[in-house]
Z-matrix of the N, CA and C atoms (Angstrom, degrees):
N
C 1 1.461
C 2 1.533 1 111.73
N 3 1.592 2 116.32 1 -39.73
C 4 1.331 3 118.00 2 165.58
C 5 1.485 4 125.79 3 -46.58
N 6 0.973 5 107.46 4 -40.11
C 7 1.263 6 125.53 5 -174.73
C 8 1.665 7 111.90 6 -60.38
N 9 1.749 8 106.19 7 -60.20
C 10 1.131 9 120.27 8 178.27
C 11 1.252 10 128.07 9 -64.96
N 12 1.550 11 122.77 10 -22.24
C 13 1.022 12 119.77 11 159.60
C 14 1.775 13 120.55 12 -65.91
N 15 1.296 14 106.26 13 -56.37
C 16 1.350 15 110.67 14 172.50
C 17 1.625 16 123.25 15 -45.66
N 18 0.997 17 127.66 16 -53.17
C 19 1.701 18 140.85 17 159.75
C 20 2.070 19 84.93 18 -38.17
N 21 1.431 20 127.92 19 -91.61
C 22 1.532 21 124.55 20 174.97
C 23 1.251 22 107.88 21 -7.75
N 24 1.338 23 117.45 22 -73.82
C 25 1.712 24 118.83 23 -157.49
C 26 1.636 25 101.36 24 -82.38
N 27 1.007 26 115.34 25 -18.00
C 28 1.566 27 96.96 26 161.23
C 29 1.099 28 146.86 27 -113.85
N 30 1.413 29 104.37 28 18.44
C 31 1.822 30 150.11 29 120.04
C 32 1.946 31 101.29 30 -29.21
N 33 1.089 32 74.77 31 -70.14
C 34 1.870 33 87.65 32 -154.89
C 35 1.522 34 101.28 33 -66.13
N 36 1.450 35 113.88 34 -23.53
C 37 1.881 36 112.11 35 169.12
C 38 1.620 37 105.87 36 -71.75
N 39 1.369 38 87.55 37 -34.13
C 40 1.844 39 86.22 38 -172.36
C 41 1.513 40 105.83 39 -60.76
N 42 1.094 41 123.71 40 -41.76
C 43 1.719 42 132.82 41 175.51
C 44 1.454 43 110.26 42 -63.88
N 45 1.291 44 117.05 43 -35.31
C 46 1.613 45 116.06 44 -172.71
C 47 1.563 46 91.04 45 -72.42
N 48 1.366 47 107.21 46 -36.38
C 49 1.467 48 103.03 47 -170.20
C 50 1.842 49 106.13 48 -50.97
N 51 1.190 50 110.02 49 -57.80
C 52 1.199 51 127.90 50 -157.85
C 53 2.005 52 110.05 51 -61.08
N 54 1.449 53 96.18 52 -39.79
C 55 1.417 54 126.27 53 -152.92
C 56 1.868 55 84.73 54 -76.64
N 57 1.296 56 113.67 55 -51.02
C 58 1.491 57 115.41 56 -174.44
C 59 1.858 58 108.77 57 -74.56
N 60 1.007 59 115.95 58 2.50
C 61 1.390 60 125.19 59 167.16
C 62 1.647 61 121.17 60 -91.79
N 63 1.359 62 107.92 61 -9.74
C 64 1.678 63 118.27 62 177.42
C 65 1.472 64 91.00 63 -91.48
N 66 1.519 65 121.13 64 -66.14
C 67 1.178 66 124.46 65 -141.95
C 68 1.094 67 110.52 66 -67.79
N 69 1.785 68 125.16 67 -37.68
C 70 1.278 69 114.35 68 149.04
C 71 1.414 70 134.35 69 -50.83
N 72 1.255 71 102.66 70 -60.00
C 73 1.896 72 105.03 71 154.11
C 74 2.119 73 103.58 72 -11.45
N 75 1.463 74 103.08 73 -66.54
C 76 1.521 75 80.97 74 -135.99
C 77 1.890 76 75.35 75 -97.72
N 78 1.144 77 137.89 76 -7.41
C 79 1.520 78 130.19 77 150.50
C 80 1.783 79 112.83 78 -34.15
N 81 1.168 80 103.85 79 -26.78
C 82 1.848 81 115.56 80 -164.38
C 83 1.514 82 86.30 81 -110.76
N 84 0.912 83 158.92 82 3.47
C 85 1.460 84 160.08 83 -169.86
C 86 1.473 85 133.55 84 79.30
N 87 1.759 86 112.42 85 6.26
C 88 1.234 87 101.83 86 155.01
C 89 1.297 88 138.22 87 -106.82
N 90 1.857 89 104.44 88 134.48
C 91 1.486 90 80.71 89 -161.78
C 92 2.074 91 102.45 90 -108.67
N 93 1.203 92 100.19 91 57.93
C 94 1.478 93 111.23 92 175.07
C 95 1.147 94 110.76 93 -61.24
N 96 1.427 95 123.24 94 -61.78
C 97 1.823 96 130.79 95 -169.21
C 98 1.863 97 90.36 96 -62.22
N 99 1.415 98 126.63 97 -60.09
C 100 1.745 99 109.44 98 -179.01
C 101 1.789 100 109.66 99 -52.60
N 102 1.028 101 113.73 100 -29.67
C 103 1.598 102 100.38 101 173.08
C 104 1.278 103 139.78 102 -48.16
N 105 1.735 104 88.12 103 -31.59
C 106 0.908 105 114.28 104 -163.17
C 107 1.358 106 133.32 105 -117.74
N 108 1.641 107 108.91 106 29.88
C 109 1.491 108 133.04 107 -151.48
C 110 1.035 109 122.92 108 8.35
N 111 1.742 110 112.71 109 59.86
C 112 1.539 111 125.65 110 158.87
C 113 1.185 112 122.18 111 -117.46
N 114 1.471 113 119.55 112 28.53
C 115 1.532 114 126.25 113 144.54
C 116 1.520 115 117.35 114 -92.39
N 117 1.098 116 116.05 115 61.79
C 118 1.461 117 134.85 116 176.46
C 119 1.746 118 126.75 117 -125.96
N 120 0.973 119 97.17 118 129.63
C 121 1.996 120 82.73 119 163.63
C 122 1.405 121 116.26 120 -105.45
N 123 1.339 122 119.44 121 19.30
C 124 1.377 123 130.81 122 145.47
C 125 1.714 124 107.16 123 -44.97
N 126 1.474 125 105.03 124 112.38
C 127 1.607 126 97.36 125 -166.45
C 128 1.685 127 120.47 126 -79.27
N 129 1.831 128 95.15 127 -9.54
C 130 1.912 129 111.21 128 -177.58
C 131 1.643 130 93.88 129 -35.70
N 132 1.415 131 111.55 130 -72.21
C 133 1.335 132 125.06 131 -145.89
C 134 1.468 133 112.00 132 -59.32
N 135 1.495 134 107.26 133 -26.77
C 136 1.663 135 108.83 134 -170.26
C 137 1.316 136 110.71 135 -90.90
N 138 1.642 137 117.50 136 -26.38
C 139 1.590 138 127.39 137 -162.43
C 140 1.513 139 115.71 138 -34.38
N 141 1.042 140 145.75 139 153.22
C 142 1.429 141 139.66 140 150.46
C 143 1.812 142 96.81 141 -126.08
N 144 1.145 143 112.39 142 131.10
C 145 1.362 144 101.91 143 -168.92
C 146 1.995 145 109.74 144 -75.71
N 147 1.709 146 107.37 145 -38.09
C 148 0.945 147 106.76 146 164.79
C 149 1.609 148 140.48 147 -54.96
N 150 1.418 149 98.50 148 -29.46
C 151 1.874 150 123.11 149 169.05
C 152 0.532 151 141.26 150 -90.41
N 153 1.439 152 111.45 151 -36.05
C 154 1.461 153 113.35 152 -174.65
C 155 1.991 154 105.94 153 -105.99
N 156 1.282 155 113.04 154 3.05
C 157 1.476 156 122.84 155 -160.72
C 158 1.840 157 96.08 156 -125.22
N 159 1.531 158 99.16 157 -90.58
C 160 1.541 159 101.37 158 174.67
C 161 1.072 160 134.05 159 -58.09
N 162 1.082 161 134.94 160 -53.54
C 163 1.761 162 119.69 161 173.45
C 164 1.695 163 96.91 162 -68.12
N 165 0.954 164 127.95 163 -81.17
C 166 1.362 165 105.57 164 -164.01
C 167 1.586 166 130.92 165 -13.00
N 168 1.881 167 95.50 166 -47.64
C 169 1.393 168 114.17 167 176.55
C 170 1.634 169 124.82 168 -68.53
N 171 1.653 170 106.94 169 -34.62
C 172 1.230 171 89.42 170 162.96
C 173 1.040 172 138.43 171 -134.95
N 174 1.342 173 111.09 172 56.75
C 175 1.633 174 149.69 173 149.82
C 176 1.466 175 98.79 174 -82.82
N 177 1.017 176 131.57 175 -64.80
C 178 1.641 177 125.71 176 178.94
C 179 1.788 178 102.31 177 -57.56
N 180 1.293 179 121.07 178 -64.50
C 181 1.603 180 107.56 179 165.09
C 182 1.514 181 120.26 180 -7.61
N 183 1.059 182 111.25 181 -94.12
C 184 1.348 183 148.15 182 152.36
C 185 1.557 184 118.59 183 -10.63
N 186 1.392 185 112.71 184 -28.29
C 187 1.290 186 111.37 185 -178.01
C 188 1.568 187 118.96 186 52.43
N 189 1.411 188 95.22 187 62.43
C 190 1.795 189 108.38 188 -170.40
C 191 1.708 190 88.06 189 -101.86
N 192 1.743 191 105.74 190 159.30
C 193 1.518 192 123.35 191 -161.99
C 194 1.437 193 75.26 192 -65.25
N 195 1.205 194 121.87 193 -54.34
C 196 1.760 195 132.18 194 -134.34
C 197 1.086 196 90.23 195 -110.04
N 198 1.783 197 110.80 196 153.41
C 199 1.710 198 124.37 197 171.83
C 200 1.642 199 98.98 198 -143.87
N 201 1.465 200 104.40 199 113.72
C 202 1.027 201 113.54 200 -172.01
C 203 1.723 202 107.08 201 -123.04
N 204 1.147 203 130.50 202 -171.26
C 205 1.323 204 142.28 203 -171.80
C 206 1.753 205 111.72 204 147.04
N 207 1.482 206 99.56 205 151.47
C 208 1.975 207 99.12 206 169.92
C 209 1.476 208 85.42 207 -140.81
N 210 1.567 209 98.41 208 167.20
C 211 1.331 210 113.94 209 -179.80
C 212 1.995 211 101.39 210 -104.38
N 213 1.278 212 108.81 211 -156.58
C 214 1.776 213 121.64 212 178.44
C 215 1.521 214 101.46 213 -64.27
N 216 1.244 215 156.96 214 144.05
C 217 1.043 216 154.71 215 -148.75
C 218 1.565 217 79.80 216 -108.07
N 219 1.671 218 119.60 217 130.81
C 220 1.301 219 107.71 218 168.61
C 221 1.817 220 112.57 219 -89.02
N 222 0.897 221 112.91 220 148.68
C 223 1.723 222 121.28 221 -164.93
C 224 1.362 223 113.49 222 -78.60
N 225 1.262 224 115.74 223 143.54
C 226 1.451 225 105.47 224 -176.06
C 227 1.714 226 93.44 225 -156.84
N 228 1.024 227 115.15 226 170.43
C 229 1.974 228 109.46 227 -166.37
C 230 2.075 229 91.27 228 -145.22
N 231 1.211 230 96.86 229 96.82
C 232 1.508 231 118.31 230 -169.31
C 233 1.740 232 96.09 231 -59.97
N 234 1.357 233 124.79 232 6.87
C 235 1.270 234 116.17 233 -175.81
C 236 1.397 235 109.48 234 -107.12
N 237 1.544 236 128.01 235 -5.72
C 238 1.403 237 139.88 236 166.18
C 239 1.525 238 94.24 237 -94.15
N 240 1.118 239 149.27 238 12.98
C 241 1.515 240 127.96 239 159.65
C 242 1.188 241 125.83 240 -80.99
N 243 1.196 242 129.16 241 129.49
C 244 1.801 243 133.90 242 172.40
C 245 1.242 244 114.34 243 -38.22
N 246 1.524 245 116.98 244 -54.55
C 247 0.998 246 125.46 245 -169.40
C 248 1.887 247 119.48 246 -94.62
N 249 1.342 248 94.94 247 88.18
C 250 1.776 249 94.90 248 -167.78
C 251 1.736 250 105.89 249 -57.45
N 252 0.678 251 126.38 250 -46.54
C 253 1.643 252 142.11 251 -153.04
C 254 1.050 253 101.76 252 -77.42
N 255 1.760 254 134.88 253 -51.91
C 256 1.318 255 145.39 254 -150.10
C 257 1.569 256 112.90 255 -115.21
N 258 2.081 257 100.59 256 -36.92
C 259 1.572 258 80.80 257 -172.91
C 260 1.536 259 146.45 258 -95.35
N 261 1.306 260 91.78 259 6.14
C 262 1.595 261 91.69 260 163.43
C 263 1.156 262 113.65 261 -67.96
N 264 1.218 263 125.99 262 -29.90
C 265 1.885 264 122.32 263 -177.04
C 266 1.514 265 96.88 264 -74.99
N 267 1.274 266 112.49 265 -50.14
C 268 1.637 267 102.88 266 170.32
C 269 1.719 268 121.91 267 -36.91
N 270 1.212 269 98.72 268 -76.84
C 271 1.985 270 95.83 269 162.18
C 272 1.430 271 137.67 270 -32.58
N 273 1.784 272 77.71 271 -53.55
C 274 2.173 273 85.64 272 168.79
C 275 1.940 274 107.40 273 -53.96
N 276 1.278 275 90.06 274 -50.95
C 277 1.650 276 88.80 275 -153.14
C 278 1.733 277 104.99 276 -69.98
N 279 1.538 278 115.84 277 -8.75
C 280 1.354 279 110.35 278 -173.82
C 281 1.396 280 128.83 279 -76.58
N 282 1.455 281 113.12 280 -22.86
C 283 1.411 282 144.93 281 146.34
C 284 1.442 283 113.73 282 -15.14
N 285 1.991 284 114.43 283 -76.47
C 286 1.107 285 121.02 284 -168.50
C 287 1.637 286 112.65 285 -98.21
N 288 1.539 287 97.47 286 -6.05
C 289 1.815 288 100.08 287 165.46
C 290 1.327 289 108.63 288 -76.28
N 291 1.252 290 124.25 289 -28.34
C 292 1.375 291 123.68 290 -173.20
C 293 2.006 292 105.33 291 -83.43
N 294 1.497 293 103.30 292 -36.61
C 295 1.887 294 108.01 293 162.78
C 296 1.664 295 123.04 294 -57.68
N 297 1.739 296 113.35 295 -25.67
C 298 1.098 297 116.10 296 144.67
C 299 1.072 298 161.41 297 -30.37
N 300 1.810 299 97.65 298 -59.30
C 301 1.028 300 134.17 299 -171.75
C 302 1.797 301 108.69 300 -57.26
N 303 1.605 302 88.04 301 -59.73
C 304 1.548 303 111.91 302 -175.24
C 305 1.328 304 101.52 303 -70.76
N 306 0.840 305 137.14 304 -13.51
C 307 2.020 306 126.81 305 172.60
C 308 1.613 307 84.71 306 -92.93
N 309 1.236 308 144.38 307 -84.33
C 310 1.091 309 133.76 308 -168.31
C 311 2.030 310 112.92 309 -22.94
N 312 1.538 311 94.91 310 -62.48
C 313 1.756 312 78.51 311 170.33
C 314 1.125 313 133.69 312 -73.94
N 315 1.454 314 110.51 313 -25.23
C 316 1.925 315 99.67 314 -176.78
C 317 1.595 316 103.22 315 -76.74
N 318 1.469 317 117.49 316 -22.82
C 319 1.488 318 106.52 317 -164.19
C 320 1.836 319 91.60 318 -106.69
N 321 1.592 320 119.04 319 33.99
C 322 1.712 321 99.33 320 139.59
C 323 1.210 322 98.98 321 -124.48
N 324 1.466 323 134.19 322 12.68
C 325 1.216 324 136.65 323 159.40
C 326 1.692 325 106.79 324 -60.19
N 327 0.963 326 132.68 325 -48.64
C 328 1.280 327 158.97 326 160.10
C 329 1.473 328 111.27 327 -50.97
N 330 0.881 329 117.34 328 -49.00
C 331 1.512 330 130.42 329 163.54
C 332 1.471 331 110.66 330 -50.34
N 333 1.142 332 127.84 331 -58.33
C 334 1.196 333 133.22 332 -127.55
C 335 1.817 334 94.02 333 -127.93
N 336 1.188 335 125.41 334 -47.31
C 337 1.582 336 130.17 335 162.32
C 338 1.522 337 129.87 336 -131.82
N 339 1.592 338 91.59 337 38.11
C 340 1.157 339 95.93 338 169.34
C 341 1.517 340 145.99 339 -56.38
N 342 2.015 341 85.87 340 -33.37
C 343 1.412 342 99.50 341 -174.31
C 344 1.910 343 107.71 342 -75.78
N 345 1.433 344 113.56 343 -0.84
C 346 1.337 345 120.07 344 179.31
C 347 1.901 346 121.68 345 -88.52
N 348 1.842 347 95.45 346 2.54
C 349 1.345 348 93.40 347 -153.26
C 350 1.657 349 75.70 348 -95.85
N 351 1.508 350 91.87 349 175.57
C 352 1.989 351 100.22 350 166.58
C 353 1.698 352 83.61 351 -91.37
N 354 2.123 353 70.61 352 -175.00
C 355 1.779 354 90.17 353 -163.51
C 356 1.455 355 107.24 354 -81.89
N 357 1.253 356 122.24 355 1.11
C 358 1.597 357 116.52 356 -179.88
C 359 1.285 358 116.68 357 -106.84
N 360 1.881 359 114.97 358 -17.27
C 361 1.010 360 112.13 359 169.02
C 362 1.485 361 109.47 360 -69.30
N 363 1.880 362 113.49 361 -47.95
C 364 1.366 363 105.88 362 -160.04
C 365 1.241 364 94.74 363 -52.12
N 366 1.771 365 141.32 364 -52.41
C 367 1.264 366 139.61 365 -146.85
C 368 1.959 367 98.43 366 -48.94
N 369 1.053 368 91.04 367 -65.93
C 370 1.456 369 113.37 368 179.26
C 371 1.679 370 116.36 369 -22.22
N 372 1.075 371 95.59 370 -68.73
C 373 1.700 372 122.14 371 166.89
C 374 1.308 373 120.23 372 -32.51
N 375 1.816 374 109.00 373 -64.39
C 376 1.418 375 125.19 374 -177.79
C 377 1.516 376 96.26 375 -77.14
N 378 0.920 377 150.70 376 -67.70
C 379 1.811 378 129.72 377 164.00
C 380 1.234 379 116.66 378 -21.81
N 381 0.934 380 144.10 379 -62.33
C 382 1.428 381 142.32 380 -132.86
C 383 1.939 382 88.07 381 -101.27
N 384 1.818 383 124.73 382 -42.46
C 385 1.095 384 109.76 383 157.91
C 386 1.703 385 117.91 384 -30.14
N 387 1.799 386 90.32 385 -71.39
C 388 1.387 387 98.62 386 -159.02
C 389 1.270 388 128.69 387 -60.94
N 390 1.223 389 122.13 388 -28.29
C 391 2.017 390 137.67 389 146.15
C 392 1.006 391 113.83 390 -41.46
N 393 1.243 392 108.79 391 -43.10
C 394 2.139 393 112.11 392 177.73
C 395 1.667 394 106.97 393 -56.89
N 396 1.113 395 109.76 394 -47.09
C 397 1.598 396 115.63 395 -173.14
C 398 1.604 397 104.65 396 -86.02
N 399 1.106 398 113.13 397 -38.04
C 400 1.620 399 96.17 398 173.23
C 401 1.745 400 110.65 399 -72.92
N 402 1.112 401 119.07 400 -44.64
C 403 1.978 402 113.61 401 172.57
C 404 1.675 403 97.23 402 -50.80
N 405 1.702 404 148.43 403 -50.33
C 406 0.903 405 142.52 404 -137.81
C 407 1.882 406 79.23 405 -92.42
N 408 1.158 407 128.80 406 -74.14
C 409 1.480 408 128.41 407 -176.52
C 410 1.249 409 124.97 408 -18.20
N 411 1.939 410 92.65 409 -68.74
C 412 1.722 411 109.42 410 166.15
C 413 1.990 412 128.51 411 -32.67
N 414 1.354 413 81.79 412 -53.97
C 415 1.267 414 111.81 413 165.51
C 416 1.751 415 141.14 414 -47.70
N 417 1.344 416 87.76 415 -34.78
C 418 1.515 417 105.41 416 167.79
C 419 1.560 418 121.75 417 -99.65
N 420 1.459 419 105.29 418 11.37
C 421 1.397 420 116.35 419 -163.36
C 422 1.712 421 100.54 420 -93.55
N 423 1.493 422 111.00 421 115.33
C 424 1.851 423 114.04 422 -142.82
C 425 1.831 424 96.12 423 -80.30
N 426 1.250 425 107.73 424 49.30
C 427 1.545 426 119.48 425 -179.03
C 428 2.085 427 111.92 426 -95.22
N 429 0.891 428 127.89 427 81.80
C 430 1.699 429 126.18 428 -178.98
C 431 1.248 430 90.59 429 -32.23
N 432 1.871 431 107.94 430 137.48
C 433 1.449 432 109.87 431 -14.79
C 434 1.501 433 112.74 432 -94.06
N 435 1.225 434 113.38 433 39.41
C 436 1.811 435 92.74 434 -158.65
C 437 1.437 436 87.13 435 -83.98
N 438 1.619 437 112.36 436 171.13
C 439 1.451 438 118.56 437 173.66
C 440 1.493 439 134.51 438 -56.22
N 441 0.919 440 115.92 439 -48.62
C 442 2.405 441 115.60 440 145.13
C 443 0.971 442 103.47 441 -20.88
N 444 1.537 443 157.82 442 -42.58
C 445 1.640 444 142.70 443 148.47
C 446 0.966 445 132.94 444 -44.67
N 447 1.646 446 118.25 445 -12.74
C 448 1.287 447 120.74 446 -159.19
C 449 1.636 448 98.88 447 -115.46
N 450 1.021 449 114.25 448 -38.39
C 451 1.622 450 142.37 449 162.74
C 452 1.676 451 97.19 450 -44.64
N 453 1.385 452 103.67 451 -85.39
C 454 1.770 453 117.23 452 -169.32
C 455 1.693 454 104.93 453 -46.42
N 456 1.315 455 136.19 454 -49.93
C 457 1.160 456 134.38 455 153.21
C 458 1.420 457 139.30 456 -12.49
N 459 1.185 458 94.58 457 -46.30
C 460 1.498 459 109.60 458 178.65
C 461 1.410 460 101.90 459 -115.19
N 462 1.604 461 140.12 460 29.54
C 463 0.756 462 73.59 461 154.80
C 464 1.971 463 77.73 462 -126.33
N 465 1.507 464 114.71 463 28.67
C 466 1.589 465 111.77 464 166.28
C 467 1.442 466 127.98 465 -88.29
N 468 1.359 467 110.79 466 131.62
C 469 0.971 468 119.31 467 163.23
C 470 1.801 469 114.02 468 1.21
N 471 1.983 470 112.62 469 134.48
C 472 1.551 471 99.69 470 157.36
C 473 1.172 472 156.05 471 -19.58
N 474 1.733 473 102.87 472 -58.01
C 475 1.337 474 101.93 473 -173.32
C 476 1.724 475 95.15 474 -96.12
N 477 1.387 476 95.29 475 -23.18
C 478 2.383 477 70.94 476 167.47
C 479 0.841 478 120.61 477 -80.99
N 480 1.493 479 136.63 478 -17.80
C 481 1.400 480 119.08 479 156.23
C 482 1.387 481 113.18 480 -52.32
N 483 1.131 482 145.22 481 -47.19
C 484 1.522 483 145.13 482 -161.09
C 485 1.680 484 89.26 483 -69.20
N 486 1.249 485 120.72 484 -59.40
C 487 1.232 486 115.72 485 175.73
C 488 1.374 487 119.88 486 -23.72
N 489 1.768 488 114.13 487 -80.10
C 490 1.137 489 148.50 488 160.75
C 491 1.991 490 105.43 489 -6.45
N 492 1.348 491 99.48 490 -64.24
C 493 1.493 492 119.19 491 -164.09
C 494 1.678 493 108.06 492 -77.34
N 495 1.251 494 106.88 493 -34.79
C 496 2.110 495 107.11 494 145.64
C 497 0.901 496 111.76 495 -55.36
N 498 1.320 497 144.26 496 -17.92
C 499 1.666 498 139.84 497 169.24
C 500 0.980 499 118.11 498 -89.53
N 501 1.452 500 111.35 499 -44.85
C 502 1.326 501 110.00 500 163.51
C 503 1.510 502 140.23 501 -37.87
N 504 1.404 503 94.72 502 -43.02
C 505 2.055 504 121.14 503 -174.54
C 506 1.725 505 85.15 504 -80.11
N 507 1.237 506 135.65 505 -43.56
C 508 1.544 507 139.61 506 -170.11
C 509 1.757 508 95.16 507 -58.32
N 510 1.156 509 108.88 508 -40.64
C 511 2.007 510 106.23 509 -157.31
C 512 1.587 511 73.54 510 -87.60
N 513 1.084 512 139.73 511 -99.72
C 514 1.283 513 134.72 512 175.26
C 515 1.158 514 115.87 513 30.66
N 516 1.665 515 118.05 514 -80.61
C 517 1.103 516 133.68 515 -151.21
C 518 1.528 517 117.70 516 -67.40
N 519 2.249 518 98.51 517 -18.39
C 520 1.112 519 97.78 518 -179.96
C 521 1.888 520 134.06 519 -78.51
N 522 1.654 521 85.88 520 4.46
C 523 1.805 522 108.38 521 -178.12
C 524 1.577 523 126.40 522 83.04
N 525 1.049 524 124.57 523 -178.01
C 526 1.185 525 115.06 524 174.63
C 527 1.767 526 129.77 525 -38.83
N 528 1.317 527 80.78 526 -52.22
C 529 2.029 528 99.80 527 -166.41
C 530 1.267 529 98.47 528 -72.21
N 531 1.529 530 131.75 529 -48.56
C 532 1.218 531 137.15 530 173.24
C 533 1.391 532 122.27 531 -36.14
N 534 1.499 533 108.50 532 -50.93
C 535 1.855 534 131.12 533 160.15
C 536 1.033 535 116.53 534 -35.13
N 537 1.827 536 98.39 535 -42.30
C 538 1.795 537 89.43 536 -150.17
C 539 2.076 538 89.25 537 -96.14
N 540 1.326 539 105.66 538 -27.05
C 541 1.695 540 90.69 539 -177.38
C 542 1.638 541 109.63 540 -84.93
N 543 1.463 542 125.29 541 -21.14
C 544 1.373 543 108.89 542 146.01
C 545 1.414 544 117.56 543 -22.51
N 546 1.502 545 100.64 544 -81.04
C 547 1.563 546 105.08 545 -146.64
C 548 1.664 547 113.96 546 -82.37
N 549 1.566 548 118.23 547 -6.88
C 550 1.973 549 134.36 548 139.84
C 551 1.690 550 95.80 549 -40.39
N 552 1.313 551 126.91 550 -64.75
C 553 1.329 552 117.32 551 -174.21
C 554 0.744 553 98.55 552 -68.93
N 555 1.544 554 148.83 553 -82.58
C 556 1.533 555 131.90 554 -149.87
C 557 1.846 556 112.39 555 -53.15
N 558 1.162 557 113.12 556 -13.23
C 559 1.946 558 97.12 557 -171.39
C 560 2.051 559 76.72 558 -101.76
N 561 0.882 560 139.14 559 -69.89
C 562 1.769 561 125.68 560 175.77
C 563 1.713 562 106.28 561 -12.22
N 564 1.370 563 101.63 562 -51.74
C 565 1.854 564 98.49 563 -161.47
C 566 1.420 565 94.85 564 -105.35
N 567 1.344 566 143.81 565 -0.26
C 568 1.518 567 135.56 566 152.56
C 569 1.423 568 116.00 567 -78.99
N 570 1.521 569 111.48 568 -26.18
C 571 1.600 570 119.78 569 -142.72
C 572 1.492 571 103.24 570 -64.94
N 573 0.958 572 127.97 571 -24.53
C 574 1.912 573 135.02 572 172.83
C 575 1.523 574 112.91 573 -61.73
N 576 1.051 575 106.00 574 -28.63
C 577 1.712 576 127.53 575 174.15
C 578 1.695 577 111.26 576 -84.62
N 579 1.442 578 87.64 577 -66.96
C 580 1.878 579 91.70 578 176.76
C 581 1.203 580 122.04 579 -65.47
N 582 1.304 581 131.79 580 -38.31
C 583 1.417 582 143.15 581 -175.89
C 584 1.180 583 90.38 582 -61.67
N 585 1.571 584 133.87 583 -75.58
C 586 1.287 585 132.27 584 -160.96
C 587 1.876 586 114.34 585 -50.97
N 588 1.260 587 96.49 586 -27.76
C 589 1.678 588 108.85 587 179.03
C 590 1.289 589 98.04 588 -63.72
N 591 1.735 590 125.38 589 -53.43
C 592 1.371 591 116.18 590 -145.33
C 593 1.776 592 88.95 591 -87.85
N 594 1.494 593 124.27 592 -34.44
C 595 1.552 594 102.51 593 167.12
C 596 1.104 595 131.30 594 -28.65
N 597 1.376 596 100.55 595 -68.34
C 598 1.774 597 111.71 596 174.64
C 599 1.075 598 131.85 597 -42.60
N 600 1.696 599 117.97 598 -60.88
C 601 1.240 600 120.35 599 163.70
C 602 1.912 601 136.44 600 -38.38
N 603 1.865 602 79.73 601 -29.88
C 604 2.189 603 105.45 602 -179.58
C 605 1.565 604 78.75 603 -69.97
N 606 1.151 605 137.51 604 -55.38
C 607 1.308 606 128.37 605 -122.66
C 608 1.966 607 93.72 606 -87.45
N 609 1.291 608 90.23 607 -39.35
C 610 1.202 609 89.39 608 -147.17
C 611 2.015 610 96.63 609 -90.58
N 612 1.240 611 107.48 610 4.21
C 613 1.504 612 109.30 611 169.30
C 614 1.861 613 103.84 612 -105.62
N 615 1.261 614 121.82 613 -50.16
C 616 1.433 615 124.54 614 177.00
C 617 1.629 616 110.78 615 -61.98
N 618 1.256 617 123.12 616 -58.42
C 619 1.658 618 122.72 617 -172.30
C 620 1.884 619 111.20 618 -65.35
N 621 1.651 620 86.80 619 143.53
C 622 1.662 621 68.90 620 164.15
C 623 1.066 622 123.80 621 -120.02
């Protein structure tokens, strides 16, 4: 049951993730993701069965450092935004500010009455922190398509962005599966870097 809840709630981050990427979207003026009934936490619409279900699930199986998963990418058309220059990084980055958010509260919940929780809640708790900060990390990692591309973009130089965005159409081109074993290698050959990030960050929001 422990289990299953945890796999749930980090389901439901994966959606917050997604869900806070419209609302900025259409906060900046597009309102593609509301068109398209993906301002919801109704989880039908976001599911990816492979992302948001299987790897998540068996990475936790598995007893992997990291627990990762994404949901349906909600859609947004960067050519209705106000902000040409800034807001795609705005969108990208709202994703893993919002994966923040939720490790920041469950892990001072933990902080603060932890010693009141039982032992399956705390377990529960300190996962679902610590997944929050690894999806928000992962996430910022400036590799297409995750959101760190969308961020780094804006904020390089002209002609390296144009550069940048030939790489982009290159990772692209390699398709779904291509995406997803890219970015398996990049958290393997970052993970000494990232792991140590997402310790710190556990440590230094959960301990007091």
């Amino acid at each position: 049951m422990e289990f299953i809840i945890t796999i749930a709630l980090v389901i439901l981050s994966i959606i917050f993730h997604e869900v806070a990427h419209g609302y900025m979207a259409d906060a900046l003026g597009d309102p593609t993701a509301r068109y398209s009934g993906r301002l919801t936490l109704n989880p039908l619409p976001h599911i990816d069965p492979v992302g948001s279900v299987l790897v998540p699930g068996i990475l936790a199986l598995t007893h992997s450092p990291f627990l990762i998963g994404w949901a349906k990418p909600v859609p947004y058309n960067p050519y209705n935004l106000r902000n040409r220059r800034w807001g795609e990084a705005l969108v990208g980055f709202a994703g893993p500010l919002t994966n923040i958010a939720i490790a920041v509260l469950v892990g001072l919940c933990i902080r603060f009455v932890g010693d009141q929780m039982t032992e399956t809640t705390l377990t529960i708790a300190a996962s679902l922190t610590y997944a929050n900060l690894v999806l928000a990390i992962f996430n910022l990692i400036p590799i297409p398509p995750l959101d760190g591309s969308k961020i780094l973009v804006a904020i390089l130089p002209y002609r390296l962005q144009l550069a940048y965005r030939n790489l982009e159409g290159l990772a692209y081109a390699l398709g779904p599966f291509g995406l997803l074993i890219v970015g398996f290698v990049a958290i393997y050959a970052l993970w000494p870097v990232l792991g140590g990030a997402v310790e710190w960050l556990f440590r230094l929001i959960v301990l007091a």
